[in-house]
mmJSON file of the N, C-alpha and C atoms, coordinates in Angstrom:
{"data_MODEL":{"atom_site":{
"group_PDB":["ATOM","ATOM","ATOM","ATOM","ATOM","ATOM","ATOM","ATOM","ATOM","ATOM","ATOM","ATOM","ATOM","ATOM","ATOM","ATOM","ATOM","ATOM","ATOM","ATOM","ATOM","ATOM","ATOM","ATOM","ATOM","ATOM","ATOM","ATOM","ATOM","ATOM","ATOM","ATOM","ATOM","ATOM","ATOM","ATOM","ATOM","ATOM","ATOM","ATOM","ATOM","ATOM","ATOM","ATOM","ATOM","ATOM","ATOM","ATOM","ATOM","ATOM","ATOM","ATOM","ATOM","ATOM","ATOM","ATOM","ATOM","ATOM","ATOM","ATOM","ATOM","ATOM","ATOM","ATOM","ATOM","ATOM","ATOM","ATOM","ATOM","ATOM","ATOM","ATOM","ATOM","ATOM","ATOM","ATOM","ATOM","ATOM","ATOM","ATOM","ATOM","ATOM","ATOM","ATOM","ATOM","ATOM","ATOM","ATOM","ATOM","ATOM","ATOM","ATOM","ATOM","ATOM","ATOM","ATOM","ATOM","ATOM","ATOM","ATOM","ATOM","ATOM","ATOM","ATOM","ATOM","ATOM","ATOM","ATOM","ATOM","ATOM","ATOM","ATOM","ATOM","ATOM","ATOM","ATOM","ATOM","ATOM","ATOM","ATOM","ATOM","ATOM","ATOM","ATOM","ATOM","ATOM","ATOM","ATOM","ATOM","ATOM","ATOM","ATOM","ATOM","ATOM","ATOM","ATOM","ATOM","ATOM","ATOM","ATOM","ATOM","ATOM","ATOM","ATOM","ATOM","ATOM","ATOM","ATOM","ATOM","ATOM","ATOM","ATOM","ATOM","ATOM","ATOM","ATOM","ATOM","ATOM","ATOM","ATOM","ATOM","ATOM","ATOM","ATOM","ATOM","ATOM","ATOM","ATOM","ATOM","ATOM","ATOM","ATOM","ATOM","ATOM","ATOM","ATOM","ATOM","ATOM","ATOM","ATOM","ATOM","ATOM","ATOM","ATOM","ATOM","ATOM","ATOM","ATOM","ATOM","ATOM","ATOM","ATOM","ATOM","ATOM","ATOM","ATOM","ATOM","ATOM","ATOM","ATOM","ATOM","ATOM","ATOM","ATOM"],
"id":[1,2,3,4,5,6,7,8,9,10,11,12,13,14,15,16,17,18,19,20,21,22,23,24,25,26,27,28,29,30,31,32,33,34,35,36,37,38,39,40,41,42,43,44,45,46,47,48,49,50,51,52,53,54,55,56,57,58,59,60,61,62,63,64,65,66,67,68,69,70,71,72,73,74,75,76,77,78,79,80,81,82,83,84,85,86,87,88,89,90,91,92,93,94,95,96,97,98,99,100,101,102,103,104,105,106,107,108,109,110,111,112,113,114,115,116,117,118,119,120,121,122,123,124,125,126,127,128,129,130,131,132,133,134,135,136,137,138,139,140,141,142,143,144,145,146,147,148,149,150,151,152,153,154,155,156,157,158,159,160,161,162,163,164,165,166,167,168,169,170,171,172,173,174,175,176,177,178,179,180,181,182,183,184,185,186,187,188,189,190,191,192,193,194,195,196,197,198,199,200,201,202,203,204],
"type_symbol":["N","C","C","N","C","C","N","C","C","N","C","C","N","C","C","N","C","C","N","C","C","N","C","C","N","C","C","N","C","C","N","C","C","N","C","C","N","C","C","N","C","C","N","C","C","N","C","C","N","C","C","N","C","C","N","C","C","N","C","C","N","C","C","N","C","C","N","C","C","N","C","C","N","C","C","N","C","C","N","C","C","N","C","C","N","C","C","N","C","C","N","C","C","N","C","C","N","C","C","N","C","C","N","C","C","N","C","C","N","C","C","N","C","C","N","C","C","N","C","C","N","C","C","N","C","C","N","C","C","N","C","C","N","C","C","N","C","C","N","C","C","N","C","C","N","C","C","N","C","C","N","C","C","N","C","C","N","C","C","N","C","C","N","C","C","N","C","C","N","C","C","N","C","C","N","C","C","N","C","C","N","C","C","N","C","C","N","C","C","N","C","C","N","C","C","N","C","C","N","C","C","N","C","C"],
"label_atom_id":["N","CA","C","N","CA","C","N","CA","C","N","CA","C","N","CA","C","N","CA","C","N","CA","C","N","CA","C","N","CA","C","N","CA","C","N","CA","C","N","CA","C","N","CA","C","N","CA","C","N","CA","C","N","CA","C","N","CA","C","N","CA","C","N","CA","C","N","CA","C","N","CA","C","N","CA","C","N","CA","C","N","CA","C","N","CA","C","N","CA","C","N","CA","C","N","CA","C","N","CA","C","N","CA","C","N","CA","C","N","CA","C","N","CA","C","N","CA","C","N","CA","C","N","CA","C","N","CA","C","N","CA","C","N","CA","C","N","CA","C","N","CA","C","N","CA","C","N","CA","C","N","CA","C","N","CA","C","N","CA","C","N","CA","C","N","CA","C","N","CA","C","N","CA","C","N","CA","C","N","CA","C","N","CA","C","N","CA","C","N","CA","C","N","CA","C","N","CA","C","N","CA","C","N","CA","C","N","CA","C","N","CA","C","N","CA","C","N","CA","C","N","CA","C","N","CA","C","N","CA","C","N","CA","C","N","CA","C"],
"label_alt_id":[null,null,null,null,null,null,null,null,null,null,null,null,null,null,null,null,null,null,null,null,null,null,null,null,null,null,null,null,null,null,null,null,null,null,null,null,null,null,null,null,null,null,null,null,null,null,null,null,null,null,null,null,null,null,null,null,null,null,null,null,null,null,null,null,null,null,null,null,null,null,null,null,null,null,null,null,null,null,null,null,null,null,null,null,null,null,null,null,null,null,null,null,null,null,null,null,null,null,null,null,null,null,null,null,null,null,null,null,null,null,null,null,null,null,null,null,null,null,null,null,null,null,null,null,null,null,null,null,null,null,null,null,null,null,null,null,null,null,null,null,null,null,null,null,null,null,null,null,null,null,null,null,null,null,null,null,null,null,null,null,null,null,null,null,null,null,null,null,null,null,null,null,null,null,null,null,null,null,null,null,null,null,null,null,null,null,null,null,null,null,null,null,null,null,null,null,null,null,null,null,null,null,null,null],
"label_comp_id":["UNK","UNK","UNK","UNK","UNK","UNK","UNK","UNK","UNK","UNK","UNK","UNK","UNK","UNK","UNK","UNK","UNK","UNK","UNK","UNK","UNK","UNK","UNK","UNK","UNK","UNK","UNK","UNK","UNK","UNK","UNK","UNK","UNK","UNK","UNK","UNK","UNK","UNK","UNK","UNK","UNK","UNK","UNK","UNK","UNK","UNK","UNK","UNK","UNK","UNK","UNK","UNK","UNK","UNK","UNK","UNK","UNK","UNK","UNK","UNK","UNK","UNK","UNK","UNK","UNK","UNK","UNK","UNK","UNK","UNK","UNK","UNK","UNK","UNK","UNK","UNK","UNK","UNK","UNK","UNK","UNK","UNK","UNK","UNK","UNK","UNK","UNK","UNK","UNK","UNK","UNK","UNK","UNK","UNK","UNK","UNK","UNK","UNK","UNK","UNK","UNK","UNK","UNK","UNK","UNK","UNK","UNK","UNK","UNK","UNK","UNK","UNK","UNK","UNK","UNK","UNK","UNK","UNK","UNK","UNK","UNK","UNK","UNK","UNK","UNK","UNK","UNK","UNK","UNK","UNK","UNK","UNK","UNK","UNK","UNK","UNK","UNK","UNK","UNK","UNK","UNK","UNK","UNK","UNK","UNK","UNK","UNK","UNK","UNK","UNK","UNK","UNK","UNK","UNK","UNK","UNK","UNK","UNK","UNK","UNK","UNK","UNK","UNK","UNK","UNK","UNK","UNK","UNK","UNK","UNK","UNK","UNK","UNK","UNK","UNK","UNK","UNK","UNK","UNK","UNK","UNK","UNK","UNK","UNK","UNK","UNK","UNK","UNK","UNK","UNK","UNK","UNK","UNK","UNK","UNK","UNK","UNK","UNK","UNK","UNK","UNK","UNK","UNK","UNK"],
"label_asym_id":["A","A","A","A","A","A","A","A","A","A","A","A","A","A","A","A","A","A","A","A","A","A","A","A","A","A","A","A","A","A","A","A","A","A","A","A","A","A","A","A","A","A","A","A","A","A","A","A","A","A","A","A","A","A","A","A","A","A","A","A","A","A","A","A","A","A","A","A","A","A","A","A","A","A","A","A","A","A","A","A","A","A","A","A","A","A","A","A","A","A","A","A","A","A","A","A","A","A","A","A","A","A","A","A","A","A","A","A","A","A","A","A","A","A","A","A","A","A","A","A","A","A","A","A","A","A","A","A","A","A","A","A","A","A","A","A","A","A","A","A","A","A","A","A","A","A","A","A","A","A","A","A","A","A","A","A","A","A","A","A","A","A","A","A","A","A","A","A","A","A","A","A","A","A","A","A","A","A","A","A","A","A","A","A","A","A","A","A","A","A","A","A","A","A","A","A","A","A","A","A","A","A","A","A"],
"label_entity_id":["1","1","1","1","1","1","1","1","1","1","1","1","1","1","1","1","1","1","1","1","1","1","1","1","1","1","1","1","1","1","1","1","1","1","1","1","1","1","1","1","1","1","1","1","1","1","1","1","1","1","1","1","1","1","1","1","1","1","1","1","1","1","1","1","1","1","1","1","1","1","1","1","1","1","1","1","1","1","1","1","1","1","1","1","1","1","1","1","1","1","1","1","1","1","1","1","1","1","1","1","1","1","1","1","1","1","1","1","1","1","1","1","1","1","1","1","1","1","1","1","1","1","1","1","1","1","1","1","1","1","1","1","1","1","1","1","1","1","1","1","1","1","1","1","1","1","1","1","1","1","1","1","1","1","1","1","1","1","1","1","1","1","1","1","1","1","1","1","1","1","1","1","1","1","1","1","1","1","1","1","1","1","1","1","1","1","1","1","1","1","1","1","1","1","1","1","1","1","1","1","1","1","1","1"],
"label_seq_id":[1,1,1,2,2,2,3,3,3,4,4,4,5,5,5,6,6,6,7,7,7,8,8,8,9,9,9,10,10,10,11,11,11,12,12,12,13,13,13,14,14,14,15,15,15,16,16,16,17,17,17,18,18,18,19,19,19,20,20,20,21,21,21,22,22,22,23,23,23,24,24,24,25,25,25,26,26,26,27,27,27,28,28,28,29,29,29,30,30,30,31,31,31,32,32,32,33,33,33,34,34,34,35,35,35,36,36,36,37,37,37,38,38,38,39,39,39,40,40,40,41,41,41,42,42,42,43,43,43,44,44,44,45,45,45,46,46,46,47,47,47,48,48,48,49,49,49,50,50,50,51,51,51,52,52,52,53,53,53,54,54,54,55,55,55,56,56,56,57,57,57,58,58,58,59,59,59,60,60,60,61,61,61,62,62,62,63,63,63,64,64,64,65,65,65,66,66,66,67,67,67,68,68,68],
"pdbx_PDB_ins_code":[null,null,null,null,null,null,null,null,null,null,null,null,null,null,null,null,null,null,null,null,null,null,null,null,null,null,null,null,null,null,null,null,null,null,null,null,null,null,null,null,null,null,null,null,null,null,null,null,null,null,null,null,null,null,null,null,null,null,null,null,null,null,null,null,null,null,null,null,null,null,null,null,null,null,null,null,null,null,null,null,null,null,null,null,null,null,null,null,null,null,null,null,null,null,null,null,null,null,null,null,null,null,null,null,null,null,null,null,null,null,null,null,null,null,null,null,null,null,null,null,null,null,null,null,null,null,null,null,null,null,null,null,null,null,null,null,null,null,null,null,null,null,null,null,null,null,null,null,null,null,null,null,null,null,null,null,null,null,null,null,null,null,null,null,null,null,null,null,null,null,null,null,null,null,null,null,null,null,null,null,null,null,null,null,null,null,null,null,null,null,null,null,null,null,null,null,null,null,null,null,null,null,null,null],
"Cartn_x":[232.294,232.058,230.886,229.696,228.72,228.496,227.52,227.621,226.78,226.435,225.257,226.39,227.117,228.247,229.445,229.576,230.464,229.792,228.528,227.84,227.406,227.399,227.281,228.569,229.953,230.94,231.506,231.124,231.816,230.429,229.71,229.081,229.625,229.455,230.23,231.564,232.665,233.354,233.72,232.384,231.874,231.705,230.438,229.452,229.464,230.185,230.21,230.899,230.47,230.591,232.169,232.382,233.869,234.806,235.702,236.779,237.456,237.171,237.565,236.445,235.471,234.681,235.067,235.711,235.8,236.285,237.832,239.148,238.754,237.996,238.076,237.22,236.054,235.46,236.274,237.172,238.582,239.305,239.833,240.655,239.925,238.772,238.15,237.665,237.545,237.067,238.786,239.458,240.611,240.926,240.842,241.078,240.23,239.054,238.141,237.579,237.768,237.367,238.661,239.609,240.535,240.897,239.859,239.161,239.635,239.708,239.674,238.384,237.385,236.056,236.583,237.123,237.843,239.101,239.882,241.067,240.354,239.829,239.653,238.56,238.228,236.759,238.071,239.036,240.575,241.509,241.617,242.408,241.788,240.613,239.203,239.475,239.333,240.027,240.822,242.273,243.259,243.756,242.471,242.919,241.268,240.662,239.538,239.257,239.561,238.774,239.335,238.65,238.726,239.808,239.763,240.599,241.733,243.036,244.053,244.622,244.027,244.018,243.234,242.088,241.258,242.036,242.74,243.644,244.701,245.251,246.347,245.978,245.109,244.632,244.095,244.029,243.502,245.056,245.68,247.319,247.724,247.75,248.51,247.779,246.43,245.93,246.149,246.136,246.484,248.238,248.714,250.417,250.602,249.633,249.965,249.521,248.151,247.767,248.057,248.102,248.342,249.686,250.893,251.872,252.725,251.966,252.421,252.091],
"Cartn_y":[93.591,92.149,91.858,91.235,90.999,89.438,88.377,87.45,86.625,87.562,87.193,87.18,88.139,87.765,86.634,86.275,85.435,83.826,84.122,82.946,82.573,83.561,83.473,83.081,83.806,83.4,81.968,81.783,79.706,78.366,79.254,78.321,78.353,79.32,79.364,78.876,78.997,78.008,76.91,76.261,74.905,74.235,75.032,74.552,75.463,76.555,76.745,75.543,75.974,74.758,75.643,76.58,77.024,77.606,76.686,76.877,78.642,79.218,80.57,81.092,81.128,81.526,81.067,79.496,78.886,79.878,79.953,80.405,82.038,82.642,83.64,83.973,83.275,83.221,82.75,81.836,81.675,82.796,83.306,84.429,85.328,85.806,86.862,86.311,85.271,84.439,84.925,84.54,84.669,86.235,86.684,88.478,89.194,89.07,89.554,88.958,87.852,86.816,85.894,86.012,84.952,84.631,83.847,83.451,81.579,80.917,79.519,79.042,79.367,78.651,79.105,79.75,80.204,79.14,79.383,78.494,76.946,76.569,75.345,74.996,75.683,76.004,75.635,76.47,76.662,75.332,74.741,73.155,72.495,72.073,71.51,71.332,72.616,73.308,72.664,72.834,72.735,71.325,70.191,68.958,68.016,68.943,68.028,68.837,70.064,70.726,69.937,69.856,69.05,69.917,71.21,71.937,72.291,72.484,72.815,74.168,74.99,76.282,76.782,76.282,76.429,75.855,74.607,74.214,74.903,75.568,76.551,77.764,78.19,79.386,79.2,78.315,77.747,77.384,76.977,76.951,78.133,79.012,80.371,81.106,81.02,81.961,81.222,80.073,79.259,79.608,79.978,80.193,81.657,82.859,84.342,84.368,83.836,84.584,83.537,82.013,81.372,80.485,80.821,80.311,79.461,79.407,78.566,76.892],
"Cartn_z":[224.452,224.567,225.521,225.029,226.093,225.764,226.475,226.137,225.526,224.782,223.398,222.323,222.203,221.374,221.474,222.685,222.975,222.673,222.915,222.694,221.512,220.687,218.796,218.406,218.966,218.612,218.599,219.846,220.363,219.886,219.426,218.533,216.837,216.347,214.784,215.143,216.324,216.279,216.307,216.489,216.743,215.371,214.786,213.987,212.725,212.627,210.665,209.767,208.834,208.081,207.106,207.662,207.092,207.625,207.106,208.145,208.802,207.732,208.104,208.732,208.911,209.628,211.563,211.146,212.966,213.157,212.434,212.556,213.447,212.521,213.04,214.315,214.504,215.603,216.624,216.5,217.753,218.453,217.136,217.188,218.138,217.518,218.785,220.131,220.029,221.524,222.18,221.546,222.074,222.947,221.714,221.93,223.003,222.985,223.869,224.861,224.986,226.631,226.911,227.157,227.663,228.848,229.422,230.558,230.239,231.187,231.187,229.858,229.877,229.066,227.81,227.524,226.274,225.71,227.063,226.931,226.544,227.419,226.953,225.958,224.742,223.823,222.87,222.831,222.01,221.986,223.238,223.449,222.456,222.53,222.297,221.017,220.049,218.812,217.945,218.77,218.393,218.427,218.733,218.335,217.96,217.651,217.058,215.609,215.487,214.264,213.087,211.913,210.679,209.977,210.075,209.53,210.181,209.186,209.97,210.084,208.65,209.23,210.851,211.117,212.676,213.793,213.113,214.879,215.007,213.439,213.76,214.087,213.99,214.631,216.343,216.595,218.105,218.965,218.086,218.825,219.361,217.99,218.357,219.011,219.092,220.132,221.988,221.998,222.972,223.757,222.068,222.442,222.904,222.345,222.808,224.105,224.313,225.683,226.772,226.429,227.648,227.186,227.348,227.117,228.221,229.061,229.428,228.9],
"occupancy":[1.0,1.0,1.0,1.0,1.0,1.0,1.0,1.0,1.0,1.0,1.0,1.0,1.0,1.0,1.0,1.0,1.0,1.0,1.0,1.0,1.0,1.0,1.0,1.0,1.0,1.0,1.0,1.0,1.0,1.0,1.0,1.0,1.0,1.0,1.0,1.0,1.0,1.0,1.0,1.0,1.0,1.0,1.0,1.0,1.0,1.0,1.0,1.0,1.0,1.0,1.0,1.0,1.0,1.0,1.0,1.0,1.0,1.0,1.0,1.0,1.0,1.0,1.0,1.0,1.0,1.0,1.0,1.0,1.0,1.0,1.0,1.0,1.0,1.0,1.0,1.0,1.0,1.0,1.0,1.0,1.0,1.0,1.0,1.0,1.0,1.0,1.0,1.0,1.0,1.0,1.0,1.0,1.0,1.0,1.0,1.0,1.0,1.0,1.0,1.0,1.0,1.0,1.0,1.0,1.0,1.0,1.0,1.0,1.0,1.0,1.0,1.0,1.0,1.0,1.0,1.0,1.0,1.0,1.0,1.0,1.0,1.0,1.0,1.0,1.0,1.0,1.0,1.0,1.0,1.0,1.0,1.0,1.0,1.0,1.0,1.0,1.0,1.0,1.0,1.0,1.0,1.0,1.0,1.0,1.0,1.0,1.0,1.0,1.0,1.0,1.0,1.0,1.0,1.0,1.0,1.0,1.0,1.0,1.0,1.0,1.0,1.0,1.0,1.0,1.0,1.0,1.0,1.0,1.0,1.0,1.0,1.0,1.0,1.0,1.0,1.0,1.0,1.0,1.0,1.0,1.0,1.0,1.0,1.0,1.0,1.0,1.0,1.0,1.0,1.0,1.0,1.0,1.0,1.0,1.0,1.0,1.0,1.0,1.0,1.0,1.0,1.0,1.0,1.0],
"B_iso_or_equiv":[0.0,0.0,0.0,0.0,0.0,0.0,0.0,0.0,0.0,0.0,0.0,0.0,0.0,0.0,0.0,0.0,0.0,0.0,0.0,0.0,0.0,0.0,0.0,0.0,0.0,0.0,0.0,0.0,0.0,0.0,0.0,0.0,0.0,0.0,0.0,0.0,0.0,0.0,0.0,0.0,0.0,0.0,0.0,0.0,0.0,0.0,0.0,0.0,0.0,0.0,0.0,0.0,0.0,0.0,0.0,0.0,0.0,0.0,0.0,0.0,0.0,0.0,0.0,0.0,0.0,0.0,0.0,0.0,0.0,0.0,0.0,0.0,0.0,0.0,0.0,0.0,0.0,0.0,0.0,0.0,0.0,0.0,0.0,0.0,0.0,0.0,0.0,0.0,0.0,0.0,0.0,0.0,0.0,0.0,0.0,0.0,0.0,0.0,0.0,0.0,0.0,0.0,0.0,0.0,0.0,0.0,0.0,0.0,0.0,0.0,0.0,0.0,0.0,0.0,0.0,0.0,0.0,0.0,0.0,0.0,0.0,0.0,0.0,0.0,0.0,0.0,0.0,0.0,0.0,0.0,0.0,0.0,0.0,0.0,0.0,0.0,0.0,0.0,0.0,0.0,0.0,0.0,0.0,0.0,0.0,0.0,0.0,0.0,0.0,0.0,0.0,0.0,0.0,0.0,0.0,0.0,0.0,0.0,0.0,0.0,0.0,0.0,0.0,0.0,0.0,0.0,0.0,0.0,0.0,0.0,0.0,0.0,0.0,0.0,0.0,0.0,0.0,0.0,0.0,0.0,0.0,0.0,0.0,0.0,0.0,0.0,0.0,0.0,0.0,0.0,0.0,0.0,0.0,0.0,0.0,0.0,0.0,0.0,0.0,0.0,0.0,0.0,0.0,0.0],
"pdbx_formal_charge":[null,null,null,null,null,null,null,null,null,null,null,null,null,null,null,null,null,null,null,null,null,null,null,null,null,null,null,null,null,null,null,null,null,null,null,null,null,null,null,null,null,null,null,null,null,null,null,null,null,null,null,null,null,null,null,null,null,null,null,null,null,null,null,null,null,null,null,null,null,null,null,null,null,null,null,null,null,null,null,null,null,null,null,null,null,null,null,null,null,null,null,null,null,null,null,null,null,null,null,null,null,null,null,null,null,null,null,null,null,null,null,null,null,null,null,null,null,null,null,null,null,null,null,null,null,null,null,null,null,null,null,null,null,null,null,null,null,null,null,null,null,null,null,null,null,null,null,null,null,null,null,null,null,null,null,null,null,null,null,null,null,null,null,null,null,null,null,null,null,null,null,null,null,null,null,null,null,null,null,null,null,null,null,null,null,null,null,null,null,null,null,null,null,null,null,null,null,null,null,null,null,null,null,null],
"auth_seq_id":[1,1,1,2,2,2,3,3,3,4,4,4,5,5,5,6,6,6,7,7,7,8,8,8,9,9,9,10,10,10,11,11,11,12,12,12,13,13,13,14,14,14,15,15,15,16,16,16,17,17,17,18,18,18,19,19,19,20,20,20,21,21,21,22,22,22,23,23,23,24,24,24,25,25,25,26,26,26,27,27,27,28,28,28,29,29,29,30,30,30,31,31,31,32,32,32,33,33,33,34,34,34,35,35,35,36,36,36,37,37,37,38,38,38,39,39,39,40,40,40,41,41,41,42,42,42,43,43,43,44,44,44,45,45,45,46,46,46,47,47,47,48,48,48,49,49,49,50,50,50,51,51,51,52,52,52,53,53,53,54,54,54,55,55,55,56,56,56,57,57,57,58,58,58,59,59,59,60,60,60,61,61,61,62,62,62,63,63,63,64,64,64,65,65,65,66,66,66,67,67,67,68,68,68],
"auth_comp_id":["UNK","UNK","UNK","UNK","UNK","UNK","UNK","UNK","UNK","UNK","UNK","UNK","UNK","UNK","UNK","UNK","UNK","UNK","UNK","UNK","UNK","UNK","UNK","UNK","UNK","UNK","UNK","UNK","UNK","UNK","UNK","UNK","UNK","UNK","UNK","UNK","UNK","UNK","UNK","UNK","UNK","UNK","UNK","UNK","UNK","UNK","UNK","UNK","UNK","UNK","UNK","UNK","UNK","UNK","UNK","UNK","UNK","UNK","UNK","UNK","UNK","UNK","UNK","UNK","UNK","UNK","UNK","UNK","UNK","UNK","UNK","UNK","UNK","UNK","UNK","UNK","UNK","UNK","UNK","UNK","UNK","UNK","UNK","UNK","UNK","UNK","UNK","UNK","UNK","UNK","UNK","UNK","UNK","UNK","UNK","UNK","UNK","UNK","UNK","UNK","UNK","UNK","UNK","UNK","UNK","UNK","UNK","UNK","UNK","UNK","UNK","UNK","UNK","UNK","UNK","UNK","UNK","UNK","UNK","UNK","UNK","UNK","UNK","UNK","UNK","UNK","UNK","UNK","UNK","UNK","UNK","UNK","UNK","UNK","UNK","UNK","UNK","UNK","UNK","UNK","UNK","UNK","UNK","UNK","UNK","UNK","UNK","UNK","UNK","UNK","UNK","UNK","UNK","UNK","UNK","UNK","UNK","UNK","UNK","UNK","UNK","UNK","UNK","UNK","UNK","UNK","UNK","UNK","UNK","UNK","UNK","UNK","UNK","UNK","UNK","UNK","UNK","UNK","UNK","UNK","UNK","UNK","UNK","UNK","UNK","UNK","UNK","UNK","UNK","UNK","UNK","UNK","UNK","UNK","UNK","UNK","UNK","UNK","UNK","UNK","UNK","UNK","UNK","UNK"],
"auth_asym_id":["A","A","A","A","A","A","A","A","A","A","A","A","A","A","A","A","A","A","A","A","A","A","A","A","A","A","A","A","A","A","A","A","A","A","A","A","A","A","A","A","A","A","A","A","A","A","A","A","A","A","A","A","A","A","A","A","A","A","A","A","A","A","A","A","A","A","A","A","A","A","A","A","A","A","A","A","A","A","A","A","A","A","A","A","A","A","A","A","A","A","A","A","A","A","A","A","A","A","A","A","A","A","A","A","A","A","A","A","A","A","A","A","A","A","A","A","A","A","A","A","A","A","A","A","A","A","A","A","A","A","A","A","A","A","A","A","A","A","A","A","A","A","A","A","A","A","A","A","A","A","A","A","A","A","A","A","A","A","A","A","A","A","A","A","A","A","A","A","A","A","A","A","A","A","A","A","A","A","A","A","A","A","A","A","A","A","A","A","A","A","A","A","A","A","A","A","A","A","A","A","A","A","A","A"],
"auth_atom_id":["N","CA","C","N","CA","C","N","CA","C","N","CA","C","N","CA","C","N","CA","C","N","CA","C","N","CA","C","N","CA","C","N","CA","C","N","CA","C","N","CA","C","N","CA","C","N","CA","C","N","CA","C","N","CA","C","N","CA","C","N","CA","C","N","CA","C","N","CA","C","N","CA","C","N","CA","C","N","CA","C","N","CA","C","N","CA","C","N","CA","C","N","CA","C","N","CA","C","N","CA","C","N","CA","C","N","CA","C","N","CA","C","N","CA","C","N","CA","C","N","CA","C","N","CA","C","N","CA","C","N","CA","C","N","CA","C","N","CA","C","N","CA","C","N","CA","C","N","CA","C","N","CA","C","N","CA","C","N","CA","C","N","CA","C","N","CA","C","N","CA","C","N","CA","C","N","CA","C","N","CA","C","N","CA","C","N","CA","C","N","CA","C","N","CA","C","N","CA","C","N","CA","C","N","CA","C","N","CA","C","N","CA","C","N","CA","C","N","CA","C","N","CA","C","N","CA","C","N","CA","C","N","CA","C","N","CA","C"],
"pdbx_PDB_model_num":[1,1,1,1,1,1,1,1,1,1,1,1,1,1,1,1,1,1,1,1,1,1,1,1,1,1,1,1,1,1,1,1,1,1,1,1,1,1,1,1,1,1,1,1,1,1,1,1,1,1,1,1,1,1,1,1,1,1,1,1,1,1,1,1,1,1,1,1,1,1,1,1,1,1,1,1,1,1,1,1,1,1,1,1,1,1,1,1,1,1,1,1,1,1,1,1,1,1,1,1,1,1,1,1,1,1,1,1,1,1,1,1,1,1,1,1,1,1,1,1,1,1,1,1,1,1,1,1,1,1,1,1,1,1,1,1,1,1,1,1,1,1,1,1,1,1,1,1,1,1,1,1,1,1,1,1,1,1,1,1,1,1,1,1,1,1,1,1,1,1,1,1,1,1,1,1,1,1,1,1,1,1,1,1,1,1,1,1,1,1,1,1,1,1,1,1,1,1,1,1,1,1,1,1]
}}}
């Protein structure tokens, strides 16, 4: 993980224009940086994305690593 990748990643989670593409750019934001800027890239996510496969994928990564 360096942060040329992290920074390609939380933009396609931003700005692809498909939903499986956010989705999965979440998922690894998730997996490999779960740091606060992550956490909250994921909140962010999980109540603005158009899609609901992407906010459900922004929940559950929200629900494994920060459960509280």
């Amino acid at each position: 993980p360096d942060q040329t990748t992290r920074d390609l990643l939380a933009q396609r989670a931003l700005q692809d224009d498909h939903e499986y593409a956010r989705r999965a750019a979440l998922q690894a934001l998730a997996e490999k940086w779960p740091d606060q800027t992550t956490r909250d890239l994921l909140a962010q996510r999980a109540l603005k994305d158009d899609n609901e496969d992407a906010r459900g994928a922004a929940l559950q990564a929200l629900a494994e690593k920060w459960p509280d």
